[in-house]
C-alpha positions in Angstrom: 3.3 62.8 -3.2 3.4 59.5 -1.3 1.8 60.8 1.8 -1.0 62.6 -0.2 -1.7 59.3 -2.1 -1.4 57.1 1.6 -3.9 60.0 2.7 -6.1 59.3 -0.2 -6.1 55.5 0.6 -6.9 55.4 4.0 -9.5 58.5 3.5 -13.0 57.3 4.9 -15.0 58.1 1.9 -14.0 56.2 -1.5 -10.9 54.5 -1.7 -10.5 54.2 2.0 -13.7 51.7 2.1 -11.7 49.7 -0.8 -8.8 49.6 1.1 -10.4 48.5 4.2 -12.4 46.0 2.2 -9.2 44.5 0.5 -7.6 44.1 3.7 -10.6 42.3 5.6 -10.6 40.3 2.6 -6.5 39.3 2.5 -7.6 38.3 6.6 -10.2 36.2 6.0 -9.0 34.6 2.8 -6.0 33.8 5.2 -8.6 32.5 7.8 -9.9 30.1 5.5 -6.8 28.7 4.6 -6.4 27.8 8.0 -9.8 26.5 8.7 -10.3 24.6 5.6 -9.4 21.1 5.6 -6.1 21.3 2.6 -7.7 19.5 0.0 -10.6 22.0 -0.5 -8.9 24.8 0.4 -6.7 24.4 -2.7 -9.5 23.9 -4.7 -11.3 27.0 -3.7 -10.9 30.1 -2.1 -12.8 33.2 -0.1 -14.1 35.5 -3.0 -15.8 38.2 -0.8 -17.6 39.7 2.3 -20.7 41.7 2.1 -23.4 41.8 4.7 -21.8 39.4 7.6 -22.1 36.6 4.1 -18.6 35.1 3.5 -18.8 34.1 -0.3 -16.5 31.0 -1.7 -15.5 30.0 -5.1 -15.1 26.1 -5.3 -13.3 24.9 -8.5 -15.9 22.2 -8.9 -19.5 21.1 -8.2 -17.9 18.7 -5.7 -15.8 20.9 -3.7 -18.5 23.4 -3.4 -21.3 20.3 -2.4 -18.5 19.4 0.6 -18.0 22.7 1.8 -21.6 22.9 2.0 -21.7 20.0 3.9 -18.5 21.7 6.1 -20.6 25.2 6.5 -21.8 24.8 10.0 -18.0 23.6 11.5 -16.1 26.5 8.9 -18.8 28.8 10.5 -18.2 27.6 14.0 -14.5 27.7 13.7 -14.5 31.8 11.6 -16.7 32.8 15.0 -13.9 31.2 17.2 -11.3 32.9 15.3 -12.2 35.9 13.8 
């Protein structure tokens, strides 16, 4: 039963993409932790990835106008990384 449900979850087509997907995501999410300066990555966090667009929830209109502000050095330092 375990290996037919393993199987299942690594399989290319259907839950095998959302398996894939959730581990890019758990990568990345840890990436940003990294990258971010502490103070806004407590206050937000990597919500998805779809289309080479990394997509971040800020807690606050604040946090999200200073990670704006941040894109081009979070960018810069995701390409060095990742």
């Amino acid at each position: 039963m375990a290996d037919s449900l393993q199987n299942l979850l690594e399989a290319a087509e259907g839950t095998g993409k959302v398996l894939a997907h959730a581990k890019l995501l758990g990568k990345l999410a840890a990436l940003y932790q990294q990258i971010a300066p502490p103070h806004l990555g407590q206050a937000s966090a990597l919500a998805n990835y779809k289309s080479g667009m990394i997509l971040i929830h800020a807690s606050s209109g604040a946090v999200a106008t200073k990670l704006r502000q941040l894109a081009p050095t979070l960018i810069d330092e995701f390409l060095k990384r990742g």
